[in-house]
C-alpha positions, 0 to 999 in steps of 0.5 A: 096216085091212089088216094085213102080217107084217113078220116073214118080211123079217127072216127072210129077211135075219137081219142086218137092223139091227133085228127087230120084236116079233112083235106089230107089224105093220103097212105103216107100221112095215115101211116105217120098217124098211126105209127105217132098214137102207136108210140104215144099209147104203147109207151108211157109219155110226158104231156111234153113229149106228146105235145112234140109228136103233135108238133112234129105231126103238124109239121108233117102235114103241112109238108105234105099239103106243099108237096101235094100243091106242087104236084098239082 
């Protein structure tokens, strides 16, 4: 599987609403990022509500780290 540093998007735009752990790359974590901030700048939120996508990200990721360990 062909892998995609995420990192440099975060880099680029350090008011992103969530930066990934250096360890997570990948096309589907970075397509999750960008459609989270998309909605979170696109759309007036409550602090609240962009506190859940954070969780919900958070969350994703460390799915992400499981499924990547077990395809090792």
């Amino acid at each position: 599987m062909k892998k995609y540093n995420i990192k440099k998007s975060t880099e680029e735009n350090p008011d992103r609403l969530y930066k990934p752990a250096k360890s997570i790359q990948g096309r589907e974590f970075g397509l999750l990022e960008q459609c989270v901030n998309t909605t979170a700048d696109n759309r007036e939120i409550s602090e609240d509500d962009r506190e859940s996508l954070t969780f919900f990200l958070e969350l994703v990721k460390e799915a992400l780290i499981a499924r990547r360990k077990i395809d090792q």
